[in-house]
Backbone as JSON, one array per atom type, in Angstrom:
{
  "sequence": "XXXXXXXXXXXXXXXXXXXXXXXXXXXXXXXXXXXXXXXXXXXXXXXXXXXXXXXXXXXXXXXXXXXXXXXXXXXXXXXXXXXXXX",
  "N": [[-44.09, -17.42, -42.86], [-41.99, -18.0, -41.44], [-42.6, -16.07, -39.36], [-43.72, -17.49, -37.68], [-42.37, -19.03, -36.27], [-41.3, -17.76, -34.42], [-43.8, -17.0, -32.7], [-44.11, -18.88, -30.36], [-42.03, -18.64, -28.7], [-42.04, -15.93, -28.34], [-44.4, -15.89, -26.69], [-44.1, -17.56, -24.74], [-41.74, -16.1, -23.23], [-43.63, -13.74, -22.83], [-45.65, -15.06, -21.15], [-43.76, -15.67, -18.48], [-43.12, -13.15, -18.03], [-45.54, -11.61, -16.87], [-46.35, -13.97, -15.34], [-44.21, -13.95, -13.48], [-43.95, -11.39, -12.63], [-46.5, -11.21, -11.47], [-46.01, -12.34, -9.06], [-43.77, -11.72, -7.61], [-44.47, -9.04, -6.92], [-46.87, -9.75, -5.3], [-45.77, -11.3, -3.52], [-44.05, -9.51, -2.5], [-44.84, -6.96, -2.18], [-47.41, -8.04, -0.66], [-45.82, -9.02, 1.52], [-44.97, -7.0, 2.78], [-47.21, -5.79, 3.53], [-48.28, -7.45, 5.37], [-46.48, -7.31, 7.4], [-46.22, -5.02, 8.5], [-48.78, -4.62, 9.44], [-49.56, -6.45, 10.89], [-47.57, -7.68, 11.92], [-45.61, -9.84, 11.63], [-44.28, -12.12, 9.25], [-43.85, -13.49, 5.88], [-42.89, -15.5, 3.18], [-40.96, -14.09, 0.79], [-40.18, -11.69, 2.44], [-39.56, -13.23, 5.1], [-37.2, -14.46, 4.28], [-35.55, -12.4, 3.8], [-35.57, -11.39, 6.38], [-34.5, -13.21, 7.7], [-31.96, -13.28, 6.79], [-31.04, -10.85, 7.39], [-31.91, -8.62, 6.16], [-33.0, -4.59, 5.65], [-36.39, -3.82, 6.62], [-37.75, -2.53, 4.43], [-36.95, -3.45, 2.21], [-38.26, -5.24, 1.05], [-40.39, -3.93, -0.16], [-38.85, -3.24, -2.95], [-39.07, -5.51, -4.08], [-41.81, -5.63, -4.47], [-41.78, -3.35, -6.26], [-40.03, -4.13, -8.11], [-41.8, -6.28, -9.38], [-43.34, -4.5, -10.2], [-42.67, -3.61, -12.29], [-41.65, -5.35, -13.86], [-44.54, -6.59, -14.17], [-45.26, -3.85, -15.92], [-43.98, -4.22, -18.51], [-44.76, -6.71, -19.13], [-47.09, -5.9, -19.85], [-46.75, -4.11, -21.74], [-45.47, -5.01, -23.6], [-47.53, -6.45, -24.34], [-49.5, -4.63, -25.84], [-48.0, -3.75, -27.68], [-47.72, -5.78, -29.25], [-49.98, -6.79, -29.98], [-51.14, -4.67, -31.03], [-49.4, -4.68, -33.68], [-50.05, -6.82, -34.46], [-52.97, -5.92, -35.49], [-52.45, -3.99, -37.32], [-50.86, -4.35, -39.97]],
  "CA": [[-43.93, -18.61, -42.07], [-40.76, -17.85, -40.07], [-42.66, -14.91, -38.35], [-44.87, -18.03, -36.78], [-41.87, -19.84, -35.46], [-41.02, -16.99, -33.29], [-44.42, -16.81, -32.29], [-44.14, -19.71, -29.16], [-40.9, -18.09, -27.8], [-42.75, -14.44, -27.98], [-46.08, -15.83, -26.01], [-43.77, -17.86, -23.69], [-41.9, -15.16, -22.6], [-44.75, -12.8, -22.17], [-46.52, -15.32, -19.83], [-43.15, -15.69, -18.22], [-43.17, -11.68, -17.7], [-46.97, -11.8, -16.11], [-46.29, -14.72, -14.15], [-42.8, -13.4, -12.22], [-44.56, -10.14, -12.22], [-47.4, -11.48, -10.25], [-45.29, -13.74, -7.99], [-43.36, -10.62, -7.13], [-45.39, -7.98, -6.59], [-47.65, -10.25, -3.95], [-44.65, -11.66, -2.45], [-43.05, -8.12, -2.47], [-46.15, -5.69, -1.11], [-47.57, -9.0, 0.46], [-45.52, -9.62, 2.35], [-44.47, -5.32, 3.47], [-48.64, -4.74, 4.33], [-48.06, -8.17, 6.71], [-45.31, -7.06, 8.15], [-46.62, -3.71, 9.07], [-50.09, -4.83, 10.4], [-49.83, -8.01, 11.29], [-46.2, -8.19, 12.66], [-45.17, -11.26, 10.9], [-43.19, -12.02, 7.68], [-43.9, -14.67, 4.95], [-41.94, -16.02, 2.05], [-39.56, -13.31, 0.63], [-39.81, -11.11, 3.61], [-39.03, -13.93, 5.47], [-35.69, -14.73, 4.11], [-35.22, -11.51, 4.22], [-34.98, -11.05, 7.5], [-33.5, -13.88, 8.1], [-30.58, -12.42, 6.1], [-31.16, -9.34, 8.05], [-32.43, -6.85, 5.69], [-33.98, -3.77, 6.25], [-37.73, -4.28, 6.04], [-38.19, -1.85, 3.03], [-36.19, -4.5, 0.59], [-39.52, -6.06, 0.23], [-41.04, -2.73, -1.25], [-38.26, -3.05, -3.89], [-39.5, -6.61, -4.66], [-42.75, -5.58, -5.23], [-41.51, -2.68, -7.51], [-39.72, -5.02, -9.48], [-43.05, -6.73, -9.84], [-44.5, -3.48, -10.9], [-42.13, -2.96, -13.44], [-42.24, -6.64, -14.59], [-45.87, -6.51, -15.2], [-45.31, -3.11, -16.8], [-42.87, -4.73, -19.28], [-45.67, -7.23, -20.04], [-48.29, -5.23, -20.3], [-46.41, -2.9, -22.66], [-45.38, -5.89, -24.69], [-48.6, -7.16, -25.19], [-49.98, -3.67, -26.22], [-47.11, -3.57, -28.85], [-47.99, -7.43, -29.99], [-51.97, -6.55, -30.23], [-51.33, -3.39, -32.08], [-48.72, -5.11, -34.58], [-51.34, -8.01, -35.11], [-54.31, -5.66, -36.1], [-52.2, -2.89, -38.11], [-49.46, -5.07, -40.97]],
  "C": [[-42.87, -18.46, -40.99], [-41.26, -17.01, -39.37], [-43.27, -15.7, -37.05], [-43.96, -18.66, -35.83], [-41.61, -18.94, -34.13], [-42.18, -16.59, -32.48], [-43.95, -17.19, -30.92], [-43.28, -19.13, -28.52], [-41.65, -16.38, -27.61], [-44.04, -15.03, -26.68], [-45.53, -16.32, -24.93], [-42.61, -16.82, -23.02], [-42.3, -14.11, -21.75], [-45.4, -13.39, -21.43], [-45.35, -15.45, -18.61], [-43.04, -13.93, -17.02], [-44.69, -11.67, -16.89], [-46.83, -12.65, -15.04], [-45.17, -13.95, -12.8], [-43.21, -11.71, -11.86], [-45.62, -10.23, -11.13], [-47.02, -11.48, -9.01], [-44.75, -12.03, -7.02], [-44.03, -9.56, -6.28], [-46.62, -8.54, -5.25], [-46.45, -10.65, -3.08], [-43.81, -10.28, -1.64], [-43.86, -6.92, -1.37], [-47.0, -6.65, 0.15], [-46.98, -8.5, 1.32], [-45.1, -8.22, 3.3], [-45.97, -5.08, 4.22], [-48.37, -5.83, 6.15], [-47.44, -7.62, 7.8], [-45.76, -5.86, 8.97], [-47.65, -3.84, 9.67], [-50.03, -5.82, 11.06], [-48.06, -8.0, 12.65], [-45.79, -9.31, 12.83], [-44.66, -11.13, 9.82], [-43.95, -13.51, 7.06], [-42.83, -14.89, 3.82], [-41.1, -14.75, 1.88], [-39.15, -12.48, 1.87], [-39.16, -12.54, 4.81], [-37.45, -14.53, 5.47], [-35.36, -13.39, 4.14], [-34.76, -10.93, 5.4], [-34.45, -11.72, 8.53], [-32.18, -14.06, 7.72], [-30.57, -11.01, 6.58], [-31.03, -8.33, 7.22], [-33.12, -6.39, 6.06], [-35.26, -4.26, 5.64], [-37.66, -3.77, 4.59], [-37.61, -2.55, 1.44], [-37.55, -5.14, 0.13], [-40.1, -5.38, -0.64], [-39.99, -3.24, -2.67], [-38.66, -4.27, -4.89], [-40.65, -6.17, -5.25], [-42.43, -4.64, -6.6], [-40.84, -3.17, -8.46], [-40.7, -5.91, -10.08], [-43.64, -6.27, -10.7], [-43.92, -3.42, -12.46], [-42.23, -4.41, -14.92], [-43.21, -6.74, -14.84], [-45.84, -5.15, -16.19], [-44.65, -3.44, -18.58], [-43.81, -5.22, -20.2], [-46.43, -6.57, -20.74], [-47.93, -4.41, -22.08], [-45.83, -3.78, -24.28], [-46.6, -6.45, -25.76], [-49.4, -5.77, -26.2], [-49.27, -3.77, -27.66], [-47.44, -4.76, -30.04], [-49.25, -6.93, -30.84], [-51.9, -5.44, -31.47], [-50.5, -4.07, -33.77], [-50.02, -6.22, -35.58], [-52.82, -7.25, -35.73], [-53.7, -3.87, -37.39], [-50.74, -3.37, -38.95], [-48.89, -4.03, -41.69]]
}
């Protein structure tokens, strides 16, 4: 029974990790392909360079995206496997 309470805080987390991983990673590479073809900025690039960073800070956003969905991903793998092997 106590393994269930910790369920809700494990699942909200992990959508937590998926969601800010998403968000990221479009806001992050988004907004670097714009920038490079388009020659425009949106949301993070945007403040970005209205804080005058170099463009390439956006890449780093997305790679923190990447790594944030990797996180999930690697969580849920660990969850799934736990749940079908006690």
């Amino acid at each position: 029974m106590a393994n269930q309470s910790k369920r809700p805080d494990s699942s909200t987390s992990q959508g937590l990790l998926w969601l800010f991983g998403a968000i990221l990673v479009i806001q992050g590479f988004g907004s670097a392909i714009t920038e490079a073809g388009w020659d425009t900025s949106f949301g993070v690039a945007g403040l970005m360079r209205a804080a005058h960073m170099p463009e390439w800070t956006t890449l780093l956003v997305g790679i923190a995206g990447s790594v944030l969905l990797g996180m999930a991903a690697r969580r849920h793998h660990v969850t799934r496997r736990a749940d079908h092997h006690p």
